[in-house]
N, C-alpha and C positions, 0 to 999 in steps of 0.2 A: 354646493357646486358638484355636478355630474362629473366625474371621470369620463375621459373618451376611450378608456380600460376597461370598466366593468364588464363586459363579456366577458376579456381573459380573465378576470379575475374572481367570477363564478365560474368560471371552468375551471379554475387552481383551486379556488374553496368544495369543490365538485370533489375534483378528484383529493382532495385531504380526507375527505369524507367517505371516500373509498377506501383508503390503507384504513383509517380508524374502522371499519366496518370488517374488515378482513381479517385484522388483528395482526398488523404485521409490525415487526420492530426493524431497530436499527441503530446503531452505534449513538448515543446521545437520547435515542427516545425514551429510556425510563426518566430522564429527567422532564423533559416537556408534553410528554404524554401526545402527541402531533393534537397538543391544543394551543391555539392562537390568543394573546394578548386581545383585546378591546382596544377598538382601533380608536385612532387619536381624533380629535376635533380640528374643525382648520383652523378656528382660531392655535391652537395648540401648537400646528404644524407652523402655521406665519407665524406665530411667536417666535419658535424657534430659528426659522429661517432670518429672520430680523436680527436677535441675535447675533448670528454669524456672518449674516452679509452675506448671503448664497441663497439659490432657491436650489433643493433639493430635487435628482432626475427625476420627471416626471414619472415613470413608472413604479419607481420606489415610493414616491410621494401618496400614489392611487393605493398602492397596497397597504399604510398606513393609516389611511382613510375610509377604506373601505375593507378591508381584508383585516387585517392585526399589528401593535404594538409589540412586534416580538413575540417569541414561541416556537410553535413548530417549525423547524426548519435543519438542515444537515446539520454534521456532527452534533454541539451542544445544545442546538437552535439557534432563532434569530435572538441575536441583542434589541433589545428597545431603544429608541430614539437617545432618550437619556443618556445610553450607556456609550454614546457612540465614541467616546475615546477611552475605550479599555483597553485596545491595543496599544494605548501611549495616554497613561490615566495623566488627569491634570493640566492637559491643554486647553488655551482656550478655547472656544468656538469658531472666533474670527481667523484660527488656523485652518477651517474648511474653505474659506473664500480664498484660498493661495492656490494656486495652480499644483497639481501632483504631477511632479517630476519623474515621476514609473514610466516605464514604456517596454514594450513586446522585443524589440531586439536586445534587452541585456543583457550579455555572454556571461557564463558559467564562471567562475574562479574569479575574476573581476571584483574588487570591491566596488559597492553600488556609489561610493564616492565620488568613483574615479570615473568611473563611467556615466555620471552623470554632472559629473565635473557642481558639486552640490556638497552644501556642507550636509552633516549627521543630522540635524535636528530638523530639517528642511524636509527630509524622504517620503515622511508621511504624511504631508500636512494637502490639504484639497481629498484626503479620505477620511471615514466613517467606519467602525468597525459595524460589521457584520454580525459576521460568528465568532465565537472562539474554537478552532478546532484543538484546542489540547497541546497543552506544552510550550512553546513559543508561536507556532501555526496560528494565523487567523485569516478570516477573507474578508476583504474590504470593499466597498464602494466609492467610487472614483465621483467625487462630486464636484470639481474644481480641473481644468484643464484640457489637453488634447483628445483623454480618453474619457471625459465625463460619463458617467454611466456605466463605466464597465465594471467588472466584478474580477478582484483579483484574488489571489492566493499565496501570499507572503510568508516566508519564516521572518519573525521577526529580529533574530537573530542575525539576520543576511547571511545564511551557512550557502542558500541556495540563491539563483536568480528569482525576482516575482515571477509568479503563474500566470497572464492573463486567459481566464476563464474564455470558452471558444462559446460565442452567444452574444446577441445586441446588448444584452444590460440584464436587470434586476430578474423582472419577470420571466425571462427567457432558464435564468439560471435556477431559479425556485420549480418553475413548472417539470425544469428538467427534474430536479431531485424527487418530485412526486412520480414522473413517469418511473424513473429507472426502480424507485421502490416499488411498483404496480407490475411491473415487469419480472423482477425478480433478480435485479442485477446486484453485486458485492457493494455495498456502501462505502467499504475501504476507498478513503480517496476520491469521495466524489467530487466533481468539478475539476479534475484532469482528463485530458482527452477529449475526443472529439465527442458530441451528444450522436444519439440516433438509437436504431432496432441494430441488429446484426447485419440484415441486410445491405442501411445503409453503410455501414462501415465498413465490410467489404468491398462493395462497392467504391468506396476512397480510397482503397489500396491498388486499386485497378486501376484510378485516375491516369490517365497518360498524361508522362509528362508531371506526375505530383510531386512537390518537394519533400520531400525526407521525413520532414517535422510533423507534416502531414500524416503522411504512413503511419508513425510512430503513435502520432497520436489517436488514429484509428484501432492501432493494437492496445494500445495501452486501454481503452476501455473494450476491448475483446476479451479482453485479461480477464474483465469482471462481470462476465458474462457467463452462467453457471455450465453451461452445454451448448456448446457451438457444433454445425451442421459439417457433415465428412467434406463440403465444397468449400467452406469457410479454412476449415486445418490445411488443405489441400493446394490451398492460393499461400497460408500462411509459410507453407512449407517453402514453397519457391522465394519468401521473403529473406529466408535464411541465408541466401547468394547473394541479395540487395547489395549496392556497390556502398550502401550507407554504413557505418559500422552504427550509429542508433538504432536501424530500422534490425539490421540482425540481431542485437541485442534484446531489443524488446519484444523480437519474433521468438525467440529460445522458451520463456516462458511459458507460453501456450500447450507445449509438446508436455511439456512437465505436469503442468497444474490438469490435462488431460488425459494423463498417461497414454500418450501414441509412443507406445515401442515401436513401430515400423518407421519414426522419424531419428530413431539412433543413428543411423549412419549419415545421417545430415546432420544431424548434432556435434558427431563426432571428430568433423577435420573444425569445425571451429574452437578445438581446445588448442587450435596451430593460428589461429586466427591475431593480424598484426595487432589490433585494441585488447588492451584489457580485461576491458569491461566486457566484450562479446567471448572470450574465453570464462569467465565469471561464469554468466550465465548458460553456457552450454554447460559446463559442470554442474551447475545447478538443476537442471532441464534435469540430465542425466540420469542424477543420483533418484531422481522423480519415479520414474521408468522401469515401472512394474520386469523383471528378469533381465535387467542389464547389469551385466557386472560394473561396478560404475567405482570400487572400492582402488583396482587395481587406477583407473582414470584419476582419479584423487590424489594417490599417491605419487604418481609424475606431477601432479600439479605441484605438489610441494617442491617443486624444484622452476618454477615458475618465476619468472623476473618483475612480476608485478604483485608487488604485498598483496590487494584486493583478492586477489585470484587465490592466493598461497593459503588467506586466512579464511576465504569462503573452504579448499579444500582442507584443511582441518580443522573447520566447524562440522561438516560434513562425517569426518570421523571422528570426532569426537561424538557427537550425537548420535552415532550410530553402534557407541561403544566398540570400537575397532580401531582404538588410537593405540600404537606403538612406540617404545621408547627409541625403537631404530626412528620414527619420524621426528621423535623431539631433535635426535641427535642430527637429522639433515639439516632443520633449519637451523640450527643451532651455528653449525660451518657454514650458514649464506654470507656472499661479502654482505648483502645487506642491511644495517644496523635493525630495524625496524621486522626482520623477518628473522632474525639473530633474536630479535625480545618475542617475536611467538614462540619458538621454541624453548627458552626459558618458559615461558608460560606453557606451553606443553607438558614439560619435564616436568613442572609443580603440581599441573593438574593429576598426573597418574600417579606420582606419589601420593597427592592425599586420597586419590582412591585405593592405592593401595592400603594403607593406615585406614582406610574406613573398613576394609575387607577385611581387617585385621584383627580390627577392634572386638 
């Protein structure tokens, strides 16, 4: 049987065939070399679907059919059909025919329980693992329920909320990973953020009227973008006043990983900034920032009411060997507990450099 895919899916075996010609790498590619598994037969595929009581997305079904069993693909590659519960080894199959209970609004800190009002063992079930990205991370496919077909991005741990990957489904999400390697974009984290060129994503920071998440995630793959155009920094800049505290926080980066000194002084009132986390990152930006004094900025942070903040500025000097016992000794007197044990960790750090200077 003909896929009503194969076009797209010689234009994705097209372009694999481009990085492999180019010699280009990427986080996971010395294992799979971007060579594709021997795609599966249909009886193979209907087997398997029998099995489980589910017919797999059509588009994912085409690229095991015609494209590869696994292989080439982000982080470690694709898993093969077989392997498809390694994110949760030892289920059965007929746990893909139960609807997956995931969904795009699950708030942050939340357990996924509670907000799904779902027992533990239920979370995963209607997905397929993907990839294994390393460590508890994997991306899954949604083959049972409201989001059938979509591609998500889980810690399997629930440290974080799921990811749902911004794309119609399978293909959308694989072809991307071929462009953004043809392009020349950070592999770090791919399938966060929004897809596109630079243009298009500036252009979605302009959207009138765009929600936040939006923005954010237009930045967030700006982030991984090796040299962005002086119009691009220039729009980012004005991000930095965003009424969002996400969208300012994930604007800070940019200035850093680009070294724009001329965005210091817009960096700079966000170490006053009410969020946390957009103080974090302006320190961070900062310290980036080829002739900014950014040493003296740090050390006010140690006096900062939000630990994150307190302990990015004394990774900062620590890494910069510029740590002080006078700084062990402030955090040391913070009322609080958790910023009270950096500074113990501080005070032990320069001792044993000093003992190693010694030695």
């Amino acid at each position: 049987m003909r896929c009503c895919m194969t076009e797209t899916i010689a234009r994705i075996l097209d372009k694999l065939e481009q990085v492999r010609q180019r010699g280009l790498t990427c986080f996971g590619s010395d294992k799979h070399q971007f060579r594709l598994n021997p795609p599966l037969s249909e009886g193979a595929v209907a087997e398997f679907e029998s099995r489980a009581g589910v017919r797999l997305p059509e588009n994912y079904r085409c690229f095991l059919l015609e494209a590869g069993n696994g292989g080439a693909g982000p982080y470690y590659g694709l898993l093969p059909l077989e392997r498809w519960d390694d994110a949760e080894s030892g289920e059965p199959p007929t746990r893909l025919a139960l609807p997956c209970p995931l969904r795009p609004d699950m708030p942050e800190g939340v357990d996924w329980t509670q907000a799904l009002n779902c027992e533990v063992d239920d979370l995963f079930q209607g997905t397929l693992a993907l990839v294994d990205q390393g460590c508890t991370y994997y991306s899954l496919l949604v083959v049972a329920g409201d989001y059938r077909g979509r591609v998500i991005n889980v810690d399997m741990a629930r440290n974080t909320a799921p990811y749902f990957v911004h794309g119609p489904g399978f293909l959308s999400w694989y072809e991307r990973w071929l462009d953004e390697l043809l392009w020349g974009y950070d592999g770090s984290w791919f399938g966060f953020g929004l897809p596109g060129r630079e243009v298009d994503l500036l252009a979605a920071t302009r959207e009138q009227d765009a929600p936040p998440e939006r923005v954010r995630a237009a930045l967030v793959t700006l982030l991984r973008i090796p040299s962005l155009q002086p119009e691009t920094l220039a729009a980012v800049r004005g991000l930095l006043r965003h009424p969002s505290a996400r969208v300012r926080e994930q604007a800070a980066p940019l200035f850093g990983k680009h070294g724009v000194t001329s965005a210091a002084d817009d960096l700079k009132p966000l170490l006053a900034d009410e969020d946390a986390a957009v103080r974090k990152a302006a320190l961070a930006a900062l310290a980036e920032l080829p002739g900014v004094e950014w040493e003296p900025l740090a050390r006010a942070a140690l006096l900062d009411s939000g630990p994150p903040v307190v302990f990015r500025a004394l990774s900062l000097l620590k890494q910069a060997a510029s740590l002080r016992y006078s700084d062990a000794v402030v955090l040391q007197q913070s009322a609080d507990a958790e910023i009270r044990g950096y500074g113990q960790w501080a005070a032990e750090e320069l001792e044993r450099a000093e003992r190693s200077r010694s030695a």
